[in-house]
C-alpha positions in Angstrom: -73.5 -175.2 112.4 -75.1 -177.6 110.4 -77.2 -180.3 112.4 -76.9 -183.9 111.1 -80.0 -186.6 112.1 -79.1 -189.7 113.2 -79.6 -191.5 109.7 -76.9 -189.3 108.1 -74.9 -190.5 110.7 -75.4 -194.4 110.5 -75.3 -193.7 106.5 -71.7 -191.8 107.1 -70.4 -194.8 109.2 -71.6 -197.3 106.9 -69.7 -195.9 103.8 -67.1 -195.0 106.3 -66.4 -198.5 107.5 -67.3 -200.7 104.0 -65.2 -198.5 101.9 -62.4 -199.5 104.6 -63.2 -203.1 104.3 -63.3 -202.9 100.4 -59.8 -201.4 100.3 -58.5 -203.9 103.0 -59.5 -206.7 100.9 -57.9 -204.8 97.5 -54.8 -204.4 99.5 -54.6 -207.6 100.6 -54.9 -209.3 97.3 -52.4 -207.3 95.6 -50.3 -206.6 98.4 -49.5 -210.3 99.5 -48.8 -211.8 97.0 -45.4 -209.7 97.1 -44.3 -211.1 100.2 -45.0 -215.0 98.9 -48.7 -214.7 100.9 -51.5 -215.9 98.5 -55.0 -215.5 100.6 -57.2 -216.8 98.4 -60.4 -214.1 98.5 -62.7 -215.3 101.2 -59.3 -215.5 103.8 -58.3 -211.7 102.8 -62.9 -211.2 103.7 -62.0 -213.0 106.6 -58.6 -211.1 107.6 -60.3 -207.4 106.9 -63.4 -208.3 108.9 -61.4 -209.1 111.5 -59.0 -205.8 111.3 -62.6 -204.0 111.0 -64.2 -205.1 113.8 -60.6 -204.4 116.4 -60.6 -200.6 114.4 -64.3 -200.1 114.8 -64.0 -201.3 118.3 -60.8 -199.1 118.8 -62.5 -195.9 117.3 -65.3 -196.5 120.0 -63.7 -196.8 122.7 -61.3 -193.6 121.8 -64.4 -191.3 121.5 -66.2 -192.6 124.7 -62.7 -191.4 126.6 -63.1 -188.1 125.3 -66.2 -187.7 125.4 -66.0 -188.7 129.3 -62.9 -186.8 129.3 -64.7 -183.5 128.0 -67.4 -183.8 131.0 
């Protein structure tokens, strides 16, 4: 088993979560526009920080059940 240190960790989440953002944003802009919605690019920054934050939050709050759950 391979042991990981903390800053491998906060590194992993960090390309983890702004990879997700980035695509969000991507998706958004050329996504929308097919169904008539034209963000302009700080509202699609604005809508993917805001479905980061809830799925960050989410995926928090799922691993603190099971690790609870687990004990």
């Amino acid at each position: 088993m391979m042991y990981t240190t903390p800053m491998n960790d906060i590194k992993e989440s960090v390309i983890d979560v702004g990879s997700g953002f980035v695509l969000a944003v991507l998706i958004q802009l050329l996504i929308f526009p097919l169904f008539d919605l034209h963000p302009t690019i700080f509202d699609s920054m604005g809508i993917a920080l805001i479905f980061t934050v809830v799925s960050m939050t989410r995926s928090a709050l799922w691993r603190r059940y099971f690790r609870k759950k687990r004990l």
